[in-house]
PAZAVO-378623 format. One record per residue (C-alpha): residue in one letter; x, y, z; residue number from 1. Coordinates in Angstrom, 2 decimals, decimal comma. Layout:
<r vexmi="a" u="X" v="Y" w="Z" guvo="NUM"/>
...
This chain:
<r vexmi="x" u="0,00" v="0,00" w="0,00" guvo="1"/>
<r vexmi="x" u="2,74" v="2,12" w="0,66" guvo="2"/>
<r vexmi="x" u="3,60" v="2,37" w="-2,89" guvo="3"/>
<r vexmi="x" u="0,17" v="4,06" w="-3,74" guvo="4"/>
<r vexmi="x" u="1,46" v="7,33" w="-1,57" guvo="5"/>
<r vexmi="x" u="4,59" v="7,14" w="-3,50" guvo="6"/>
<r vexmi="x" u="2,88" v="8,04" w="-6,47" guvo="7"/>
<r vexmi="x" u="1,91" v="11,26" w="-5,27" guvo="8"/>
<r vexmi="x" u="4,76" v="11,79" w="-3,49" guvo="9"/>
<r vexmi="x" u="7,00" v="11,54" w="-6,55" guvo="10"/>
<r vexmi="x" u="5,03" v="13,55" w="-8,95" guvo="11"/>
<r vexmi="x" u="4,77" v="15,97" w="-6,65" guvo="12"/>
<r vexmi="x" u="8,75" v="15,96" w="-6,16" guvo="13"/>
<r vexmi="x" u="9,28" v="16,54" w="-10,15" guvo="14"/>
<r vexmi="x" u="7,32" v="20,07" w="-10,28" guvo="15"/>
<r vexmi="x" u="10,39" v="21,28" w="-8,60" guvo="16"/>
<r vexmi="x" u="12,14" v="21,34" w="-12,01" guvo="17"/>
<r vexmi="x" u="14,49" v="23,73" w="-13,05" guvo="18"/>
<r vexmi="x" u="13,03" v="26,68" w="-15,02" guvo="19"/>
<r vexmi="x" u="11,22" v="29,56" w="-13,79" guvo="20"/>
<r vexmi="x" u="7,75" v="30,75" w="-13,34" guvo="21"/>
<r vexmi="x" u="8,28" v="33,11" w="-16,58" guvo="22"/>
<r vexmi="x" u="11,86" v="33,83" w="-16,02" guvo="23"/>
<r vexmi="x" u="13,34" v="31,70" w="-19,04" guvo="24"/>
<r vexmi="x" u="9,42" v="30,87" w="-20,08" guvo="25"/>
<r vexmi="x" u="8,56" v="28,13" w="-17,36" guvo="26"/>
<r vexmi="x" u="7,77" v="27,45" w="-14,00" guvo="27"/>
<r vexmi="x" u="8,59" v="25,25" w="-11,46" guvo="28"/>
<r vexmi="x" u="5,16" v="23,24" w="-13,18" guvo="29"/>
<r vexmi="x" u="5,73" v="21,71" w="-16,37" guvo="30"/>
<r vexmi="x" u="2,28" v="20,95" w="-18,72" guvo="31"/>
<r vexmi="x" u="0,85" v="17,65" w="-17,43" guvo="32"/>
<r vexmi="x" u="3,71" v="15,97" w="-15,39" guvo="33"/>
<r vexmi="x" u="2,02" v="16,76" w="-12,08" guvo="34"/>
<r vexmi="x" u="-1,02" v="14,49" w="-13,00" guvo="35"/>
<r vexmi="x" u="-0,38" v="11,99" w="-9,89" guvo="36"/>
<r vexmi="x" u="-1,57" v="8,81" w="-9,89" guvo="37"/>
<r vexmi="x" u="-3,30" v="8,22" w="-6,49" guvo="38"/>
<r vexmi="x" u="-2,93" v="11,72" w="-5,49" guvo="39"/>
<r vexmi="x" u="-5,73" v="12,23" w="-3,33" guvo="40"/>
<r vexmi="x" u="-4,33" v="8,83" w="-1,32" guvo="41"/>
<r vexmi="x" u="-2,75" v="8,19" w="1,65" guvo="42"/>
<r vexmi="x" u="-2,77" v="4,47" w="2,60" guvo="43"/>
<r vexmi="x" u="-2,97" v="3,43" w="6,29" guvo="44"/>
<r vexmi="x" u="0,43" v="1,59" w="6,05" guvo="45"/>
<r vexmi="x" u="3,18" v="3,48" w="8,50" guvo="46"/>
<r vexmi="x" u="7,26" v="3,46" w="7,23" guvo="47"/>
<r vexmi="x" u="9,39" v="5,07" w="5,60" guvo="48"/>
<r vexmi="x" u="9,55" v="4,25" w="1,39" guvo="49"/>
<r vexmi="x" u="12,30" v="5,59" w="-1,06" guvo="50"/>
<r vexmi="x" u="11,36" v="6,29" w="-5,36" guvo="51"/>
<r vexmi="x" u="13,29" v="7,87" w="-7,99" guvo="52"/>
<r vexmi="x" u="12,16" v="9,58" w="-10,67" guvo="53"/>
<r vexmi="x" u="13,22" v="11,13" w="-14,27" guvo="54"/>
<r vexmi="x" u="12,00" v="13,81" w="-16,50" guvo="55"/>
<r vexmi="x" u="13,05" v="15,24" w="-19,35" guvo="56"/>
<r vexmi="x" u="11,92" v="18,36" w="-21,07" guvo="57"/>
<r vexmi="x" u="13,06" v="20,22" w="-24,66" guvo="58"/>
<r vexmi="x" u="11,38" v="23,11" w="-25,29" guvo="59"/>
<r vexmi="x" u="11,72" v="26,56" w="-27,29" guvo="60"/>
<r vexmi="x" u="10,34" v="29,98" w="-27,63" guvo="61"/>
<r vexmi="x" u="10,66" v="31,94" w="-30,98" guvo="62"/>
<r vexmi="x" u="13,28" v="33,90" w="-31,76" guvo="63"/>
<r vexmi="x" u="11,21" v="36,88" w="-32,37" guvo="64"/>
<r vexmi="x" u="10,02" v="36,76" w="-28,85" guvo="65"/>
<r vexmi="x" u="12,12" v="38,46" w="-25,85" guvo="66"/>
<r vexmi="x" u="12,46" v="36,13" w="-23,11" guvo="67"/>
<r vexmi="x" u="13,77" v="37,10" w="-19,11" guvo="68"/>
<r vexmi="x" u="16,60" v="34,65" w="-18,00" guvo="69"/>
<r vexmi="x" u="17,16" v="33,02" w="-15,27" guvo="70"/>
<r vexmi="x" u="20,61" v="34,75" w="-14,25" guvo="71"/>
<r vexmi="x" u="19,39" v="38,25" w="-15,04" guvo="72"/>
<r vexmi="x" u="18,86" v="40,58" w="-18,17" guvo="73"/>
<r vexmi="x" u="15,93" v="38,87" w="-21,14" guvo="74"/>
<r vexmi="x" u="17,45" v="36,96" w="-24,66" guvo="75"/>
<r vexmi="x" u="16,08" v="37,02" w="-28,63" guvo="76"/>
<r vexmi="x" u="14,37" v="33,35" w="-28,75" guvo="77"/>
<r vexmi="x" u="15,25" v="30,43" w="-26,44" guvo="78"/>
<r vexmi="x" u="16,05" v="26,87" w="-26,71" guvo="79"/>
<r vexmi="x" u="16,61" v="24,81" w="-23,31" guvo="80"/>
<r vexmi="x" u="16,93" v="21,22" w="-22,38" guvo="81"/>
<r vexmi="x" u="15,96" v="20,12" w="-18,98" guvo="82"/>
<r vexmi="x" u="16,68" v="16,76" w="-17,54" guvo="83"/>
<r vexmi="x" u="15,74" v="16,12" w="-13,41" guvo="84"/>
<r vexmi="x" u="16,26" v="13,14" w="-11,28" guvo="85"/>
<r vexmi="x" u="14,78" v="12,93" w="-8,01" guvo="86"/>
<r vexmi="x" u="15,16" v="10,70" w="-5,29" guvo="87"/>
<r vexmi="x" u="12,25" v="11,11" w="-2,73" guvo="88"/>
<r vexmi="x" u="11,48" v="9,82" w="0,74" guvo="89"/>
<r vexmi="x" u="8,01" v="9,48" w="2,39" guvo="90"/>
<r vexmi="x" u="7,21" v="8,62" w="5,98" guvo="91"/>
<r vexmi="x" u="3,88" v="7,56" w="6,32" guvo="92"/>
<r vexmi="x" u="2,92" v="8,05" w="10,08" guvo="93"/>
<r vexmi="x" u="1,20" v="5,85" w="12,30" guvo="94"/>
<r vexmi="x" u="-2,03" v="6,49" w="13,39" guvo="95"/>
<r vexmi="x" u="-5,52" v="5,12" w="15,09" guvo="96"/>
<r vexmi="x" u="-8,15" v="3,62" w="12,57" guvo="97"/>
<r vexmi="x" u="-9,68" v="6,71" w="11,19" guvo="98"/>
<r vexmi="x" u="-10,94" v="8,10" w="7,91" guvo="99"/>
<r vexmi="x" u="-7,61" v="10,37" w="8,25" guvo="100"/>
<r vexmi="x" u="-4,22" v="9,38" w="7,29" guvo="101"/>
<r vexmi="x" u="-0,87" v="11,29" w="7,41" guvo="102"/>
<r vexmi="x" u="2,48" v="11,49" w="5,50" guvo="103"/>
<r vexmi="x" u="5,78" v="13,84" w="5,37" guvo="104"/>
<r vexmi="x" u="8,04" v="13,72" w="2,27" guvo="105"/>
<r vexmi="x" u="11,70" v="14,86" w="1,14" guvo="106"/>
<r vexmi="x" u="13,25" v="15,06" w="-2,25" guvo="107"/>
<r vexmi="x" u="16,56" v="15,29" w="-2,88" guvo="108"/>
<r vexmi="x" u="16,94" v="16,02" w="-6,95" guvo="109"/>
<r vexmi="x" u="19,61" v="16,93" w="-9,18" guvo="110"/>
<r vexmi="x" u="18,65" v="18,62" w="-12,78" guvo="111"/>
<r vexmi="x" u="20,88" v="19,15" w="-16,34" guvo="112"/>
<r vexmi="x" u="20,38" v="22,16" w="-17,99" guvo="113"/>
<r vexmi="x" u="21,15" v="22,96" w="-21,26" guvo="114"/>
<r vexmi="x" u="20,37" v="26,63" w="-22,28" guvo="115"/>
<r vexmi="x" u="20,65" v="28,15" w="-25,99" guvo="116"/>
<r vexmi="x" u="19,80" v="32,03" w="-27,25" guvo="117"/>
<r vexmi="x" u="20,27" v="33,65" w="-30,77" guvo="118"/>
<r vexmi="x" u="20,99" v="36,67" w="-28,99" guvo="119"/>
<r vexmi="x" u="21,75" v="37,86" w="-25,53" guvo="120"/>
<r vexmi="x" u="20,29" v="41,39" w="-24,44" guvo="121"/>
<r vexmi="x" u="21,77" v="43,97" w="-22,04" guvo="122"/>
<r vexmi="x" u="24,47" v="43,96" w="-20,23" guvo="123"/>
<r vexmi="x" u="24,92" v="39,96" w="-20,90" guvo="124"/>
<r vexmi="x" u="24,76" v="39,63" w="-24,37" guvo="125"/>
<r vexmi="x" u="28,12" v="37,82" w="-24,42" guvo="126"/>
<r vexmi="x" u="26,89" v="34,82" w="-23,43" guvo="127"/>
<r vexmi="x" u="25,04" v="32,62" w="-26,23" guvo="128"/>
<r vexmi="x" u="24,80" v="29,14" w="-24,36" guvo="129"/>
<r vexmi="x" u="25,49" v="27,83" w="-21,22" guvo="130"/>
<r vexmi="x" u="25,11" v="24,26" w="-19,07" guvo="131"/>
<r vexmi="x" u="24,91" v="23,28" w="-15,70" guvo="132"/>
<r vexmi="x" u="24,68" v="19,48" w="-13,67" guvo="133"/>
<r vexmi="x" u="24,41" v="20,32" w="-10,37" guvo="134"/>
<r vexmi="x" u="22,14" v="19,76" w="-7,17" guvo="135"/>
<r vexmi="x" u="18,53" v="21,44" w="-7,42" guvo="136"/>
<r vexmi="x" u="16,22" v="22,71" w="-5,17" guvo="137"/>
<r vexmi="x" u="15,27" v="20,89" w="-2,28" guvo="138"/>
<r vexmi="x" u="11,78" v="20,33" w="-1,76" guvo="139"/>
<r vexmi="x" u="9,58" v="18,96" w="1,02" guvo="140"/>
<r vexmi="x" u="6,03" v="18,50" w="2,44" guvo="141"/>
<r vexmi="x" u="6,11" v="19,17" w="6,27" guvo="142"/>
<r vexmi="x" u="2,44" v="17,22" w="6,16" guvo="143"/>
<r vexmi="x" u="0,04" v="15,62" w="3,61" guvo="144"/>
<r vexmi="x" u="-3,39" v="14,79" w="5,09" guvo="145"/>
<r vexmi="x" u="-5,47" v="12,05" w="3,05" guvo="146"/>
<r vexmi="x" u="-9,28" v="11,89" w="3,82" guvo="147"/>
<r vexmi="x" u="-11,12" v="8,85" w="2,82" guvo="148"/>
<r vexmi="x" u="-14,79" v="9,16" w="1,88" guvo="149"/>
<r vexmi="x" u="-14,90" v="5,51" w="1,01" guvo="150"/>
<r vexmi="x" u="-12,97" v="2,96" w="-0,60" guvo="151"/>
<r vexmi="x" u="-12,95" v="4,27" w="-3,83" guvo="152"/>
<r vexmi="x" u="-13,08" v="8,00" w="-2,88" guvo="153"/>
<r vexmi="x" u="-10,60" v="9,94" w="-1,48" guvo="154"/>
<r vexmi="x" u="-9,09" v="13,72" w="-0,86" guvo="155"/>
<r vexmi="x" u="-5,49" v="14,98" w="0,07" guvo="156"/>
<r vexmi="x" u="-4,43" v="18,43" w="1,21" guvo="157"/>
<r vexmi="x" u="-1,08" v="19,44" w="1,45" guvo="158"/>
<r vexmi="x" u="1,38" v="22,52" w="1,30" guvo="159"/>
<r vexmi="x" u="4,42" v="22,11" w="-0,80" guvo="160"/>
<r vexmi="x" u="7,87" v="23,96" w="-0,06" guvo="161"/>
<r vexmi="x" u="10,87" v="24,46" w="-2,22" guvo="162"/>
<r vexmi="x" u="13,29" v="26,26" w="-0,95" guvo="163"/>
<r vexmi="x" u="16,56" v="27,94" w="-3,21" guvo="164"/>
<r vexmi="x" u="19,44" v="25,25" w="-2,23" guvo="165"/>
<r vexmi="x" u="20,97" v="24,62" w="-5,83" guvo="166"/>
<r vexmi="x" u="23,61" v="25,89" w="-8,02" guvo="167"/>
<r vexmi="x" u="22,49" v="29,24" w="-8,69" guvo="168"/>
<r vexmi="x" u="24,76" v="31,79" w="-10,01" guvo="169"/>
<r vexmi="x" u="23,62" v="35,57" w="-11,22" guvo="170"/>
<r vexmi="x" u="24,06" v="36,47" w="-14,83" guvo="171"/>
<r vexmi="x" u="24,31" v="33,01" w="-15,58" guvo="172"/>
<r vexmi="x" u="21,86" v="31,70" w="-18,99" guvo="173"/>
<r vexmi="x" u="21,82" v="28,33" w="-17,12" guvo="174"/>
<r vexmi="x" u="20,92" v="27,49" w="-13,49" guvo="175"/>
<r vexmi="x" u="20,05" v="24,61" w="-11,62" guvo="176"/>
<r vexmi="x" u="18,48" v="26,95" w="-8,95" guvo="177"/>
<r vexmi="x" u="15,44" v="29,32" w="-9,32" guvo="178"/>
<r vexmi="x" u="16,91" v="31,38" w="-6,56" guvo="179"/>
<r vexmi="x" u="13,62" v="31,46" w="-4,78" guvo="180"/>
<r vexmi="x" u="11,19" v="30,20" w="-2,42" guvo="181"/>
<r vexmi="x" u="7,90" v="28,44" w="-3,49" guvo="182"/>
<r vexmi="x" u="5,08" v="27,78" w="-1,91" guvo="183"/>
<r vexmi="x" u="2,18" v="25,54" w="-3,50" guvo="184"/>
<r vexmi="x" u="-1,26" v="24,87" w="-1,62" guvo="185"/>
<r vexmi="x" u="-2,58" v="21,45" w="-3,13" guvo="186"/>
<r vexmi="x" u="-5,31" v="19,48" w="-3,46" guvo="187"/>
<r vexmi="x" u="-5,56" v="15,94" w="-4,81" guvo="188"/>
<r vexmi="x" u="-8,48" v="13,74" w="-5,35" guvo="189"/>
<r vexmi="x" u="-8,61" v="10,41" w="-6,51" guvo="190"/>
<r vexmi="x" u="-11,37" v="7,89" w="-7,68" guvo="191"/>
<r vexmi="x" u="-11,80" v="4,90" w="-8,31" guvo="192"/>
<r vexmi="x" u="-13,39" v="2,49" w="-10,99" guvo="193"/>
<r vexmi="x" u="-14,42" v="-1,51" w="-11,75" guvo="194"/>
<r vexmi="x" u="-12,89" v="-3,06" w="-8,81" guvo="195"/>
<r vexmi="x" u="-10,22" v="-0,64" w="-8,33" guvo="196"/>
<r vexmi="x" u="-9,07" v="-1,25" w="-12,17" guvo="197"/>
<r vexmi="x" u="-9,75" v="2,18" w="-13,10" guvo="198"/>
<r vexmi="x" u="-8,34" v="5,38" w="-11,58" guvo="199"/>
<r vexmi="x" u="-9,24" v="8,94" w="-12,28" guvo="200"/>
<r vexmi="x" u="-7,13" v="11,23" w="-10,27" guvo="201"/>
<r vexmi="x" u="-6,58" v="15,00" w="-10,32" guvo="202"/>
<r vexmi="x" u="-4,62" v="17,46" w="-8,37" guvo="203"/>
<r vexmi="x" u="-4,50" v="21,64" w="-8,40" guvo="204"/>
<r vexmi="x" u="-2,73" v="23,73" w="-6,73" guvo="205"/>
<r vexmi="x" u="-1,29" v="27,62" w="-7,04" guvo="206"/>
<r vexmi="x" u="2,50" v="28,32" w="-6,95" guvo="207"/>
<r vexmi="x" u="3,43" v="31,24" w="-4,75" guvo="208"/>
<r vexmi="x" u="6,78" v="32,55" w="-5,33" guvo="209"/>
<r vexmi="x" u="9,00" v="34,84" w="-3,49" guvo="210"/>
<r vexmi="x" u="11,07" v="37,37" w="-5,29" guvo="211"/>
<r vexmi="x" u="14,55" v="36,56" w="-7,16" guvo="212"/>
<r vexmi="x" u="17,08" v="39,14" w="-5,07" guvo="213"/>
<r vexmi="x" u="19,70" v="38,44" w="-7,37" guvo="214"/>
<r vexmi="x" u="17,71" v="39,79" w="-10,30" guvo="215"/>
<r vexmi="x" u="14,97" v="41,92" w="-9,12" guvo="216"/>
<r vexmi="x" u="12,35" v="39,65" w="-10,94" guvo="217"/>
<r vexmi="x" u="8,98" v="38,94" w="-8,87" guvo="218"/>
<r vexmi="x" u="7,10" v="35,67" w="-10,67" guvo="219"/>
<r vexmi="x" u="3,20" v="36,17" w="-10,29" guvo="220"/>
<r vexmi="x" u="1,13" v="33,19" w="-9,22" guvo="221"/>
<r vexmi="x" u="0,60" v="30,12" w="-11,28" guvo="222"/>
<r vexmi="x" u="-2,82" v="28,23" w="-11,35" guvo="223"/>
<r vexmi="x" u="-2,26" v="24,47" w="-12,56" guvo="224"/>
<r vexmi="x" u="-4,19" v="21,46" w="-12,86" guvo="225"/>
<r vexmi="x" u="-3,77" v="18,14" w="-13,78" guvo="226"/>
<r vexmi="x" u="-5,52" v="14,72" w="-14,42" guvo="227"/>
<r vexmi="x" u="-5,04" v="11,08" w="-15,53" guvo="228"/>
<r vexmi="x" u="-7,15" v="8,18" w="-15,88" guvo="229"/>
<r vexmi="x" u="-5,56" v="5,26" w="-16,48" guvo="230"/>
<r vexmi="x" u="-7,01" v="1,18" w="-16,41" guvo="231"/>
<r vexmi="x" u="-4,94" v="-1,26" w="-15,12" guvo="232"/>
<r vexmi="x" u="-4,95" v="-4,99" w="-16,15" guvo="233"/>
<r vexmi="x" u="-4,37" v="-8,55" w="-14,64" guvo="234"/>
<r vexmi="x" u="-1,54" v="-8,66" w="-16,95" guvo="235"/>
<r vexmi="x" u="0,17" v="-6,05" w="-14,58" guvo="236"/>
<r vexmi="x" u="-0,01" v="-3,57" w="-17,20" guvo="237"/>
<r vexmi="x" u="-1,99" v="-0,23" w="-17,62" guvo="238"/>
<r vexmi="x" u="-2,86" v="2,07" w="-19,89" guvo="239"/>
<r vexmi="x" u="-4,34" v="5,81" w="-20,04" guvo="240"/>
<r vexmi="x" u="-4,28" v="9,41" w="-20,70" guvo="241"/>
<r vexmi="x" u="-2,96" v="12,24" w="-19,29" guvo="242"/>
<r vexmi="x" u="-3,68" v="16,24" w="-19,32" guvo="243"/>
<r vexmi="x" u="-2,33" v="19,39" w="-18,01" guvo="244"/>
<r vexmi="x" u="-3,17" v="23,25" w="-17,81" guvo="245"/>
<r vexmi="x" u="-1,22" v="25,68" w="-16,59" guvo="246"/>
<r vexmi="x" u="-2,18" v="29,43" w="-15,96" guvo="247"/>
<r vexmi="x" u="-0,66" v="32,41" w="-14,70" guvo="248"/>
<r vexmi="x" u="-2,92" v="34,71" w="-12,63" guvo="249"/>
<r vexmi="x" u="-1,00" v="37,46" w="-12,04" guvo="250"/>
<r vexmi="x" u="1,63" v="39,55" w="-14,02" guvo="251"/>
<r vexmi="x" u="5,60" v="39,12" w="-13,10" guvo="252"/>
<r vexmi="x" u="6,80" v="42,43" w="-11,53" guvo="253"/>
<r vexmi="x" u="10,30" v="44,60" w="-11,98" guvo="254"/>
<r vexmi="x" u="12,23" v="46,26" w="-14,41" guvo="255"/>
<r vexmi="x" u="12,40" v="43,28" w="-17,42" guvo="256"/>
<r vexmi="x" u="9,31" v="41,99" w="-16,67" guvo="257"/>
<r vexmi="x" u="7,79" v="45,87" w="-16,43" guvo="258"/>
<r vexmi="x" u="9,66" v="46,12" w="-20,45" guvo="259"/>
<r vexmi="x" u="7,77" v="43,11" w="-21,49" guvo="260"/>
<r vexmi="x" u="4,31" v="44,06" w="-20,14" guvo="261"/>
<r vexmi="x" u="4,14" v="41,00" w="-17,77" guvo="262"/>
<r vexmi="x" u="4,83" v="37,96" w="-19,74" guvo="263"/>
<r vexmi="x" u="1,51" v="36,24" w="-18,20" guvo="264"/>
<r vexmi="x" u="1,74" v="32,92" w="-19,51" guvo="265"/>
<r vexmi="x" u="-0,10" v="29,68" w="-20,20" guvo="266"/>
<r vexmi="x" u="-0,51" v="26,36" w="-21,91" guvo="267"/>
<r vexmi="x" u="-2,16" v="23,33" w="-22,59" guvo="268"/>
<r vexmi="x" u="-0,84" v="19,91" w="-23,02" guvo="269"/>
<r vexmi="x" u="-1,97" v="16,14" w="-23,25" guvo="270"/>
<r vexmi="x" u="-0,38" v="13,08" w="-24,12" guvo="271"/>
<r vexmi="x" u="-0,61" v="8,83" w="-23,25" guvo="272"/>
<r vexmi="x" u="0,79" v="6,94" w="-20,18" guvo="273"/>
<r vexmi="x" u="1,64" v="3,52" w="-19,38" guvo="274"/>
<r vexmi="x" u="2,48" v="1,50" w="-16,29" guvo="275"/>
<r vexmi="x" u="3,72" v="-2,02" w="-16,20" guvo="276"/>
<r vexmi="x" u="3,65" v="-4,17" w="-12,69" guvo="277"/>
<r vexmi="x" u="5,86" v="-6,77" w="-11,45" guvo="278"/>
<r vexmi="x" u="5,53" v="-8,69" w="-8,51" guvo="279"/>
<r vexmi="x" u="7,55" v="-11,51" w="-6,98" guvo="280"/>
<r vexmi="x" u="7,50" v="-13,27" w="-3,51" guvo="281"/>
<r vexmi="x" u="8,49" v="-10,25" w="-0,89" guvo="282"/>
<r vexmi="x" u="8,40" v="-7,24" w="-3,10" guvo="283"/>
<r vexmi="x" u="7,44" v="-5,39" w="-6,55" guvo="284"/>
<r vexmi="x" u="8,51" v="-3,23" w="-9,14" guvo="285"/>
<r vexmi="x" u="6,36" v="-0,43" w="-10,92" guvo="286"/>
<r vexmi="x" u="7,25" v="1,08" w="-13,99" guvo="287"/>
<r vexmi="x" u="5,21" v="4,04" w="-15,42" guvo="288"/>
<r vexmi="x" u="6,22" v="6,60" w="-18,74" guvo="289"/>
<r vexmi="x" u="3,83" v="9,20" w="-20,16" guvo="290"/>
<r vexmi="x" u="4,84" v="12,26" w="-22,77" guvo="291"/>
<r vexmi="x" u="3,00" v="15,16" w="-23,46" guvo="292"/>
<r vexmi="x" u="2,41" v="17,59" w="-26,30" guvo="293"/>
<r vexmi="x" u="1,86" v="21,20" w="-25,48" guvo="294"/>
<r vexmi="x" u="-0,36" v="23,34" w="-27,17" guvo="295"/>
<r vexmi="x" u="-2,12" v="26,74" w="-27,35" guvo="296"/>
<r vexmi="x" u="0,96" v="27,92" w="-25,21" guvo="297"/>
<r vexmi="x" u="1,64" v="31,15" w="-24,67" guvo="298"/>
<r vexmi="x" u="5,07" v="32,95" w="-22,89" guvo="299"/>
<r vexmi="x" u="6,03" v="29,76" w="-21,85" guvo="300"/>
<r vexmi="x" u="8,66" v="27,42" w="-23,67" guvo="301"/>
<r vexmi="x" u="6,92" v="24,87" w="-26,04" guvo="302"/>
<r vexmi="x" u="7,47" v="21,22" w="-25,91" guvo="303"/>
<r vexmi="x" u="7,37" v="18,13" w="-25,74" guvo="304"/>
<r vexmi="x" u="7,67" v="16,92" w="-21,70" guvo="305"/>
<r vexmi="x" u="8,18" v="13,31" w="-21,13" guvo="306"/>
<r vexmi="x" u="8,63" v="10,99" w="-17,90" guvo="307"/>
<r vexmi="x" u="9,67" v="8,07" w="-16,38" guvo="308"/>
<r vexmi="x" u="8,99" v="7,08" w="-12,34" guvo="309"/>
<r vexmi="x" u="10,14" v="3,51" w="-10,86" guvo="310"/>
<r vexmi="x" u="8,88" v="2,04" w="-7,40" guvo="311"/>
<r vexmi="x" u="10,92" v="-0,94" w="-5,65" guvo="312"/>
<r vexmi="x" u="8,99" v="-2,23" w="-3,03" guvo="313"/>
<r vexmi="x" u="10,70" v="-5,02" w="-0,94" guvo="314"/>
C-alpha cells in the first residue's frame, strides 16, 4: 500500500524542475507531469519508502520573442533542455483507525540544464549558451493529510515547499536553482473504478513565489491542474491518458518583466501513459512513462515533456 502514496509523493517531487515561473518561459510546473496517480491517497500503512524519478523536457520559444533569463537581463528566442532526477522519501505516520491518514516527504533532486539564445540582451549579451549538472532545489512537504470518503473516494491536502538550495549563479543563462522560495497549496483527489481497475485522479494547486534578489524579478502566481485516468490490467499492465493546464494569474513584476508588459503565460498539453507491474514473492517493481504535447501555449517554452517514475517495493 505504501507504494500508492509514492505516487503522489513523486510527482509531486518533479514540479520542482528547473526553469522559472516566466523567467526563461517556465515554472517550477511543467504541462501535465504533475497528474499523480493516487494523489488524493494516503494508505494506512506506516514506514518510511524511497522512489526515484526522471524527466526530461526540450522546449523553445521563438526567436522573435524576448524572453527574461534566469541569471538576469531577457534573450532574442530560447532553446533549453531540462533533464531532473529525483530521489524522494516518504514517511507515512502511524495512526488510530480513522478516515484520516498522514504522510511527510523529502526530495533530494539533481537537474541538467542545457540553455541556448540567438541573442543575448543587455548587459549579458556575451553569453550565447550555457550548461549546468548540479544539485537542485530541495523540496519537502512538512504534512500531507489524506481523507477517505470511502474505498474508492478519497481527498489529500497538502502545502508544498521548495526552498533555493541549488547551483544558482547571477548572470548566468543556465541554473540549476530558481533562486527562490515556493510555496504551493494542493489538493488531490482520486477515484476509483471496476474493482479498483480504473483510476481517475486530479490534483490543483497555485505556486506562490518569493522574489529573485539576485535579479529583481517577482514571478506572479501560477494556477495548474492536472488529471489522468488510467485502467490497469491482470496482466500487470496499464494504460491511459494524461492532461495538463497551466495558468498564470497574475503579471511578473520589476524592471524586465515591467519592459515586457508581464509575460503572463499559459498552456495546454496532453499526451498517453503507461504502467507495467511486477511482482515476486516479498516485493514489486512499478514502472510508469507518459509524454506530453503542449499546445495553445503562450510565454512559456513549447514542448514536448516526457517521464519516467520507478517504485521498488521489498
Amino acid at each position: 500500500m505504501k507504494r500508492v502514496a509514492l505516487y503522489s509523493a513523486l510527482l509531486a517531487a518533479l514540479l520542482a524542475s528547473p526553469l522559472h515561473a516566466t523567467e526563461t518561459g517556465v515554472g517550477r510546473s511543467i504541462t501535465g507531469l504533475q497528474a499523480s496517480s493516487y494523489s488524493g491517497l494516503i494508505p494506512p500503512t506506516p514506514g518510511l519508502t524511497w522512489q526515484y524519478g526522471y524527466a526530461y523536457y526540450d522546449g523553445s520559444i521563438s526567436a522573435s520573442k524576448q524572453v527574461p533569463i534566469a541569471g538576469g537581463g531577457a534573450a532574442l528566442g530560447l532553446k533549453a533542455e531540462f533533464q531532473l532526477a529525483t530521489f524522494t522519501g516518504l514517511y507515512i505516520w502511524k495512526t488510530q483507525p480513522s478516515s484520516w491518514n498522514f504522510a511527510s516527504m523529502m526530495t533530494l533532486p539533481f537537474a541538467y540544464v542545457d540553455a541556448n539564445v540567438n541573442a543575448r540582451l543587455g548587459s549579458f549579451n556575451t553569453s550565447r549558451s550555457s550548461h549546468v549538472l548540479a544539485p537542485y532545489d530541495l523540496f519537502f512537504a512538512p504534512v500531507i493529510a489524506s481523507h477517505h470518503f470511502s474505498q474508492t473516494q478519497h481527498i489529500s491536502f497538502s502545502l508544498y515547499l521548495y526552498a533555493p538550495t541549488g547551483d544558482y549563479k547571477d548572470g548566468r543563462l543556465a541554473n540549476a536553482s530558481l533562486n527562490t522560495w515556493t510555496f504551493s497549496p494542493t489538493v488531490g483527489y482520486t477515484a476509483l473504478f471496476d474493482q479498483g481497475s480504473l483510476e481517475w485522479s486530479a490534483t490543483t494547486a497555485v505556486d506562490f513565489y518569493t522574489k529573485d534578489k539576485a535579479t529583481d524579478y517577482q514571478n506572479g502566481a501560477v494556477y495548474r491542474l492536472d488529471t489522468l485516468l488510467v485502467k490497469r490490467f491482470p496482466s500487470g499492465w496499464g494504460l491511459g491518458a494524461v492532461g495538463g493546464w497551466i495558468y498564470q494569474l497574475e503579471d511578473d513584476t520589476g524592471p524586465i518583466a515591467d519592459q515586457l508588459n508581464g509575460f503572463k503565460g499559459h498552456s495546454l498539453g496532453v499526451g498517453p501513459m503507461v504502467n507495467y507491474l511486477k511482482k515476486w514473492q516479498g516485493g514489486q517493481a512499478e514502472f510508469s512513462f507518459r509524454w506530453l504535447h503542449e499546445f495553445d501555449v503562450t510565454n512559456r517554452l513549447k514542448g514536448n515533456p516526457a517521464m519516467l517514475s520507478a517504485t521498488i517495493t521489498l
